[in-house]
C-alpha positions as CSV (number, residue, x, y, z in Angstrom):
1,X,0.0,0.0,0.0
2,X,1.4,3.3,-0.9
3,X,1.2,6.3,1.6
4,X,1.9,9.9,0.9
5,X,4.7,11.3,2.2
6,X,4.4,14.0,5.0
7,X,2.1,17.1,4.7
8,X,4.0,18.6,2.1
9,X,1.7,17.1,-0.6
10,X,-1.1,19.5,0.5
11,X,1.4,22.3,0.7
12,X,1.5,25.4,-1.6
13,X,2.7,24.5,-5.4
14,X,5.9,25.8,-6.8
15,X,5.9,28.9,-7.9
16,X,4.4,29.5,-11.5
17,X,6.3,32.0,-12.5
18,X,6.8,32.6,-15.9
19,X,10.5,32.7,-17.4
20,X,11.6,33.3,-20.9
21,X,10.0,31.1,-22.7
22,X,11.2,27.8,-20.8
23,X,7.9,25.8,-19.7
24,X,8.5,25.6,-15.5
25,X,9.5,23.1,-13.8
26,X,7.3,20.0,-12.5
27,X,7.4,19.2,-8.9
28,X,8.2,15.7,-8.5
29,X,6.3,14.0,-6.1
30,X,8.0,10.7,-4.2
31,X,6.2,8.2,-2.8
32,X,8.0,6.6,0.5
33,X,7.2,3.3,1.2
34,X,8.8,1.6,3.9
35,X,8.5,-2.0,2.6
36,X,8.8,-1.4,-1.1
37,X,11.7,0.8,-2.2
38,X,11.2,3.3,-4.6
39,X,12.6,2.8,-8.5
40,X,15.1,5.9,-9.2
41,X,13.0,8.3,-12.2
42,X,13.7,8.0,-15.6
43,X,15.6,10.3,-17.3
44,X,13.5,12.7,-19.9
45,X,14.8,12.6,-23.6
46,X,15.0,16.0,-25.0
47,X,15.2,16.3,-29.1
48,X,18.3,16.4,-30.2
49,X,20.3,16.1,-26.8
50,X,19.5,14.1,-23.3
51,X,20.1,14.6,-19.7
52,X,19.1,13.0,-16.8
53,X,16.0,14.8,-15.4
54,X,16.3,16.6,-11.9
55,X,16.1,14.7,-8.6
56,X,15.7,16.1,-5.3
57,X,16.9,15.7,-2.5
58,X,14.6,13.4,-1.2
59,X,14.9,10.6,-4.4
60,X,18.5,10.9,-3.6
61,X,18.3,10.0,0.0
62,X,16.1,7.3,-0.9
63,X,18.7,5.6,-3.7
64,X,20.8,5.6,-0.9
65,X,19.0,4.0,1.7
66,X,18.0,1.3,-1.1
67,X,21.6,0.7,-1.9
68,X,22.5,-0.1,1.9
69,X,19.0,-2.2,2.7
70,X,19.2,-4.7,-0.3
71,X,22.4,-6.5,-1.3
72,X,22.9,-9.5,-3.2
73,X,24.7,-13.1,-2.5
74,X,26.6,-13.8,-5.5
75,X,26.9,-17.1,-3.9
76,X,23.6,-18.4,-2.2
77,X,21.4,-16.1,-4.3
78,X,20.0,-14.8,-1.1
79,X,18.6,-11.5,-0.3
80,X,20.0,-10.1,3.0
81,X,18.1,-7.6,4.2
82,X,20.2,-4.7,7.4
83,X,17.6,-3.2,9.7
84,X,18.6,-1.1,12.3
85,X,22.4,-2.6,12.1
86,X,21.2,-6.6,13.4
87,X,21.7,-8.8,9.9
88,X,18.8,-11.3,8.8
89,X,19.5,-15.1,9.7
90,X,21.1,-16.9,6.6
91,X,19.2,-20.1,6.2
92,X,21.8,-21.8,3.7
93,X,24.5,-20.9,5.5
94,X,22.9,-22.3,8.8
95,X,22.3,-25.8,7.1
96,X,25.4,-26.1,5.4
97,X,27.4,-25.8,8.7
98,X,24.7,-28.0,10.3
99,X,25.1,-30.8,7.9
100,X,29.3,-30.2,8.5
101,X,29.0,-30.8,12.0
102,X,26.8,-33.3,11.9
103,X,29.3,-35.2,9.3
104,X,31.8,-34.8,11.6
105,X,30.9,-36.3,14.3
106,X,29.4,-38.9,12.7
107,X,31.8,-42.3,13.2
108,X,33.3,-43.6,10.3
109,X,31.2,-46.6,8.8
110,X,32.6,-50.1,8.0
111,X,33.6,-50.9,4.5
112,X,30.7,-53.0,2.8
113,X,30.7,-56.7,2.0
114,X,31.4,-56.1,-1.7
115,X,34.3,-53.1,-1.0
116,X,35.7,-56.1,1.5
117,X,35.2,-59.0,-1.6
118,X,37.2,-56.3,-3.9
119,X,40.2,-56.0,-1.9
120,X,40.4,-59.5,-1.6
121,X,40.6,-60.3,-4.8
122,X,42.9,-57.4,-5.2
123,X,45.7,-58.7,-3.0
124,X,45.5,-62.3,-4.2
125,X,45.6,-61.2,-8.0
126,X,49.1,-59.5,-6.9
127,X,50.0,-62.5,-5.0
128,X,50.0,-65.0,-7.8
129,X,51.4,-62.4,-9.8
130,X,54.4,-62.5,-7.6
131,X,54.5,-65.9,-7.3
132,X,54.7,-66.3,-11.2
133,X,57.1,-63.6,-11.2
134,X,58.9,-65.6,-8.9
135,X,59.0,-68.8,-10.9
136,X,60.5,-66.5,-14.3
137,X,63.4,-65.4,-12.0
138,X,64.2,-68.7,-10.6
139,X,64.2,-70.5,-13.6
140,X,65.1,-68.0,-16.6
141,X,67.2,-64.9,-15.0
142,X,69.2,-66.7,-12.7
143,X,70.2,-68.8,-15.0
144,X,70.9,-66.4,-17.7
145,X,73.2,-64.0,-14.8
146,X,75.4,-66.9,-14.2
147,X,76.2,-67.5,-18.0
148,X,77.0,-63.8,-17.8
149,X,79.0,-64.0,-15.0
150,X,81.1,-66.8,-16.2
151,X,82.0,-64.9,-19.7
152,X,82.9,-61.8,-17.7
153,X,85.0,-64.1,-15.2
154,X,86.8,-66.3,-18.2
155,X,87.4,-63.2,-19.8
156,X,89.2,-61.5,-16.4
157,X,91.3,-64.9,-16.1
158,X,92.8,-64.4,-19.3
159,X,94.2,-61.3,-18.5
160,X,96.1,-62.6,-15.7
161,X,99.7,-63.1,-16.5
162,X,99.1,-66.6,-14.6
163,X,97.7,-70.1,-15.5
164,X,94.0,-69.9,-15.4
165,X,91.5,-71.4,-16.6
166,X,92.9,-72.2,-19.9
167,X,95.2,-69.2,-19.9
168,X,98.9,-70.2,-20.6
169,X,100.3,-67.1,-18.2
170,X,103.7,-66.7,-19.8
171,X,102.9,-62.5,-20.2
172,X,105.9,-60.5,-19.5
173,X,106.4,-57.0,-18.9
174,X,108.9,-54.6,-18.3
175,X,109.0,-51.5,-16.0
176,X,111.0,-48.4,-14.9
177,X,110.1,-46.8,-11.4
178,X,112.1,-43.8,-10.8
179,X,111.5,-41.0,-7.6
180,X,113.0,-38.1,-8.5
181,X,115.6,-36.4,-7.9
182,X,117.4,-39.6,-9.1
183,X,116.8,-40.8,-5.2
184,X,115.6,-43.9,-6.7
185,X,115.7,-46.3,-10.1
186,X,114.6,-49.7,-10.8
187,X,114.7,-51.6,-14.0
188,X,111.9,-54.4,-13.3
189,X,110.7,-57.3,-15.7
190,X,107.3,-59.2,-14.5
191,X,106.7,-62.6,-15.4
192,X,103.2,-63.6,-14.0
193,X,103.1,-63.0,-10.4
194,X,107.4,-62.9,-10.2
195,X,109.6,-59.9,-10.6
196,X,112.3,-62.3,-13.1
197,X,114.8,-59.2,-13.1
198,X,115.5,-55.8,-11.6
199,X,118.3,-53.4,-11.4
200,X,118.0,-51.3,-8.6
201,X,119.7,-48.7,-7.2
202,X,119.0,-45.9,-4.5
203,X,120.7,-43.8,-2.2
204,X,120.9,-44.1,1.5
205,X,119.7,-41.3,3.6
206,X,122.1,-40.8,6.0
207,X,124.9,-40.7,3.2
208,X,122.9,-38.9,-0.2
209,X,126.3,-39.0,-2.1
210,X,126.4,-43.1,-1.2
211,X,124.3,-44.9,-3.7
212,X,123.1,-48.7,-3.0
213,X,122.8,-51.3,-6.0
214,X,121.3,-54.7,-6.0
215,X,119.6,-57.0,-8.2
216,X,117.1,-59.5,-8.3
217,X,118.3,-62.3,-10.7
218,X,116.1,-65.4,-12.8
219,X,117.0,-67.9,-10.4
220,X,115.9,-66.4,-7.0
221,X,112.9,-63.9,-8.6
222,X,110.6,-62.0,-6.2
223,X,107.2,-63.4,-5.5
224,X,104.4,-61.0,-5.9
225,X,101.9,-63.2,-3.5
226,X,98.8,-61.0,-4.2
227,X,98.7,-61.6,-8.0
228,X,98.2,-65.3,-6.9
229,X,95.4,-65.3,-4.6
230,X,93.9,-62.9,-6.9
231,X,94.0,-65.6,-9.4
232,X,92.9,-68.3,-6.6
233,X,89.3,-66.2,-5.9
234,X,88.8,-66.0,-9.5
235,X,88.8,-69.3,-9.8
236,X,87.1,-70.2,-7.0
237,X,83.9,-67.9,-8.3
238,X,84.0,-69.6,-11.6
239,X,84.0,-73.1,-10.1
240,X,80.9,-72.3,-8.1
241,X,79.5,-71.2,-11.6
242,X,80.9,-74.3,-13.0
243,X,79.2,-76.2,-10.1
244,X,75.2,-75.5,-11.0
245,X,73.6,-77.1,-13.8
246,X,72.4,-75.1,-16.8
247,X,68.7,-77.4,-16.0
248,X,68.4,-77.1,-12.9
249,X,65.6,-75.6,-11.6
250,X,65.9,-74.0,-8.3
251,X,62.8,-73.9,-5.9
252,X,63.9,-71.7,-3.1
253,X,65.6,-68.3,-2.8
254,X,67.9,-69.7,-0.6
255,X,69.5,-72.1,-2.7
256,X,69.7,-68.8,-5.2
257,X,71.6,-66.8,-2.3
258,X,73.8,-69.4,-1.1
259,X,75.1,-69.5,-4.3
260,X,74.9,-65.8,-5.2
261,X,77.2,-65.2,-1.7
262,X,79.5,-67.5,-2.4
263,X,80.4,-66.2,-5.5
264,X,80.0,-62.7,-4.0
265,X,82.4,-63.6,-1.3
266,X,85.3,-65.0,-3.7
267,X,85.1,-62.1,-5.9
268,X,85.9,-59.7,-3.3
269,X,88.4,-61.6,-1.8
270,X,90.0,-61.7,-4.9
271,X,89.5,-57.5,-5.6
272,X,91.0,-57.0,-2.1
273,X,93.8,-58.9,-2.4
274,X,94.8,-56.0,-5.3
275,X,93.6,-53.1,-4.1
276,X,94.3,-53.5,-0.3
277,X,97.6,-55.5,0.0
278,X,98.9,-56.9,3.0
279,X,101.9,-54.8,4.2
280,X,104.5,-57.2,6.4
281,X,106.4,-55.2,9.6
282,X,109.7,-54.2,8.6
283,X,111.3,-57.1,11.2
284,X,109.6,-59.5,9.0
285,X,110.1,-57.9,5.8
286,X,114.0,-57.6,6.3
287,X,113.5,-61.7,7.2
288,X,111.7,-62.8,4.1
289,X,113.2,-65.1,1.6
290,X,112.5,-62.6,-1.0
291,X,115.6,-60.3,0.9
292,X,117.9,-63.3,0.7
293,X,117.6,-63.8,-2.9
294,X,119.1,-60.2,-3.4
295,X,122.4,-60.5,-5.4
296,X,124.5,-58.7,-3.5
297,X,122.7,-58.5,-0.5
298,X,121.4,-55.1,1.4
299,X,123.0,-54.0,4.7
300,X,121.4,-55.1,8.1
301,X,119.5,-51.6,8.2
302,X,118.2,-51.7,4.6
303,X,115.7,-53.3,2.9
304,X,113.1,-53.4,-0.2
305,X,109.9,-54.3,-0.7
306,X,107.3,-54.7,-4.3
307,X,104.1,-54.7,-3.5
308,X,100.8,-54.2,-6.0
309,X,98.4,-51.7,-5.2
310,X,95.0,-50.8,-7.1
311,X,96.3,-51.1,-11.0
312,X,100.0,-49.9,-10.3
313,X,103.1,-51.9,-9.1
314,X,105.5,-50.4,-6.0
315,X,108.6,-50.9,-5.3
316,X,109.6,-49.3,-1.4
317,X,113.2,-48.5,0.0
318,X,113.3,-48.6,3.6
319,X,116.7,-47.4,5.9
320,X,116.3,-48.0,9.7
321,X,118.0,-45.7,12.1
322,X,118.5,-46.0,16.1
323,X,117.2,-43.0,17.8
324,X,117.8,-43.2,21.7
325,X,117.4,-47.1,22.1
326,X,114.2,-46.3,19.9
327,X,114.2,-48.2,16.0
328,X,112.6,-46.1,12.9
329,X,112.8,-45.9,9.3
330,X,112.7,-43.8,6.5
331,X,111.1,-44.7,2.9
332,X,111.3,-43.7,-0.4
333,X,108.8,-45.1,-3.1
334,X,108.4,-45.0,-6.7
335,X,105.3,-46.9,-8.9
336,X,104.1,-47.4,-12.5
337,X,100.9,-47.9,-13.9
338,X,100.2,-52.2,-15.2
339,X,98.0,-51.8,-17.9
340,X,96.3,-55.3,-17.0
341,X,95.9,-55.2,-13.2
342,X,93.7,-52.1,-14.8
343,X,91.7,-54.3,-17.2
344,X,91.4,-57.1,-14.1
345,X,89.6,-54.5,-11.7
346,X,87.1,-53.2,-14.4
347,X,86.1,-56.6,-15.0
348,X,85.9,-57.8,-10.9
349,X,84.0,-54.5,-10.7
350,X,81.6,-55.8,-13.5
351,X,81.1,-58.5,-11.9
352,X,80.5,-57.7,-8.3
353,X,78.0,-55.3,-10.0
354,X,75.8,-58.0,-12.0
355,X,76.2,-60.5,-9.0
356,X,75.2,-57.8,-6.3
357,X,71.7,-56.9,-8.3
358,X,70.6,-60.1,-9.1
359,X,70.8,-60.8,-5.2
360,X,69.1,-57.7,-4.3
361,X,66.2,-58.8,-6.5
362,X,66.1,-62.5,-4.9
363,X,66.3,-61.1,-1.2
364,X,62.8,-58.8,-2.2
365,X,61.1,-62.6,-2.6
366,X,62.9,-64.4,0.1
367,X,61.2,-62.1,2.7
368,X,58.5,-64.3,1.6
369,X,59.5,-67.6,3.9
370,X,56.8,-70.0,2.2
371,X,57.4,-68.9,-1.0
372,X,57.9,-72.0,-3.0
373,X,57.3,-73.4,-6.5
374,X,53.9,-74.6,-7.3
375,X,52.2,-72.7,-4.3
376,X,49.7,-70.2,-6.1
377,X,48.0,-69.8,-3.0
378,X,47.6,-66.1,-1.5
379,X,48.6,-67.6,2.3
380,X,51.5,-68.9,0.8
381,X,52.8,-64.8,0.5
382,X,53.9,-63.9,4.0
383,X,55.6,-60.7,3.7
């Protein structure tokens, strides 16, 4: 229902009065309505130009008490209406957060009987999935690692200078190992796993313009031990190889490992023995038959030593002193590069490598302690 507003509708017109020409203005009546609020005017189209028609002061206030009652939820499409400063309850809102609360404390419900029938079937799909993977590895990788392994491990006894596995050892090779300045020259020939000949010569420390010469002649050589049991792991890991039948069909993981270490073990055994030698104490090294074969033979307070380390060959001068009732020595060292102690480490390496991953891949199944051939059975997989 529309209402006039105030007593100003009854009061006296605007004035009439005439100006040049121009018609006078209308009064423009509003109607206030507190319920409905009230559309702005129109604005009047003149011809040939157009402005917005006059508002008063009233229309004005009005537009903006419309703007600040009404305002519209872009989100819930709501109309939220602000009287006196207190905001309308938002119904969507209210049930939204409801239902949230509600959800949350609602306990979790137990999976259904068909969610429960899926899972099961999930996890014995995988399990004879494993198991068949299982089978392929026992009986086609394994064997195809070893036949690997034993061409990489035929082809690392054939570069030893020794007898090996078919290998004839009669390689010899010829060195010079100096430390400069001119403290120290030797003239070394290797024959397999014996220096044959060297010419050495050094100078002692306590007298630098005294220079010691020895030799090492055919018929006493020096033994290079580690070149040896080098050789004897080699060929220990390829009888191991030698050892399982190309048909047999393993049905454990266990039987896979055993073998696996043992090859494992005899390959680093042999590595070690070239990269980490066994150095002797100087009491025992000036005691070793390879000091009495010397031609001429080294003062009581010198000695020599040959030792192989990594890919290169060393050859040590040691001169002891007494210092107050205490014994020490001083060294001097020179070394040379063997270009097939190189080739022998790539190929251990190689080897330790391939052995290593196919282990790795049998200890993921052998967590599995009833895993055995033939069982297809998901409580046969007891990670």
């Amino acid at each position: 229902m529309l209402k006039f507003s105030g007593s100003n509708w009854f009061a006296k017109p605007h004035s009439r009065k005439k100006t040049n020409g121009a018609k006078p203005q209308q009064a423009s009546v509003s109607f206030a309505d507190p319920e409905v609020p009230e559309v702005p005017p129109r604005t009047h189209r003149r011809k040939g130009r157009s402005s917005p028609a006059a508002t008063s002061p009233l229309d004005q206030r009005h537009q903006v008490q419309f703007q600040q009652q009404v305002s519209w939820d872009s989100e819930s499409s709501t109309v939220t209406e602000s009287l006196g400063g207190d905001s309308l309850f938002s119904r969507q809102s209210s049930f939204r957060q409801s239902v949230a609360s509600s959800a949350s404390r609602r306990p979790p419900q137990p999976l259904s009987r068909r969610a429960r029938k899926i899972m099961a079937d999930t996890e014995k799909e995988e399990a004879v999935n494993l198991q068949v993977e299982f089978e392929w590895v026992l009986h086609e990788e394994v064997h195809s690692v070893l036949k690997q392994l034993h061409a990489i491990l035929v082809e690392c006894a054939h570069r030893f200078p020794v007898p090996l596995y078919g290998n004839e050892g009669k390689k010899q090779d010829k060195f010079i190992l100096t430390a400069a300045p001119e403290q120290l020259k030797c003239v070394v020939t290797l024959t397999g796993d014996s220096i044959t000949h060297a010419d050495i010569n050094f100078k002692v420390q306590r007298q630098q313009q005294q220079t010691q010469r020895t030799t090492i002649t055919q018929d006493y050589p020096w033994k290079i031990q580690q070149v040896q049991d080098a050789a004897n792991h080699l060929q220990q890991a390829i009888n191991h190889i030698d050892n399982v039948d190309g048909s047999y069909h393993f049905k454990t993981s266990d039987e896979v490992l055993h073998i696996l270490g043992n090859i494992l073990g005899a390959l680093q055994r042999g590595r070690t023995s070239l990269v980490v030698p066994r150095k002797k104490p100087i009491d025992e090294l000036m005691k070793s038959r390879n000091m009495k074969a010397l031609s001429p033979n080294l003062p009581e307070d010198l000695a020599i030593s040959f030792y192989i380390q990594s890919h290169k060959l060393i050859f040590v001068a040691y001169q002891l002193t007494n210092f107050q009732g205490t014994m020490k020595f001083d060294s001097c060292q020179a070394e040379c590069s063997v270009p097939w102690l190189n080739e022998v480490l790539v190929l251990f390496t190689v080897a330790l490598q391939l052995c290593q991953q196919l282990k790795d891949k049998i200890s993921v199944f052998s967590q599995y302690k009833d895993f055995t051939v033939g069982s297809r059975s998901a409580s046969a997989l007891s990670y």
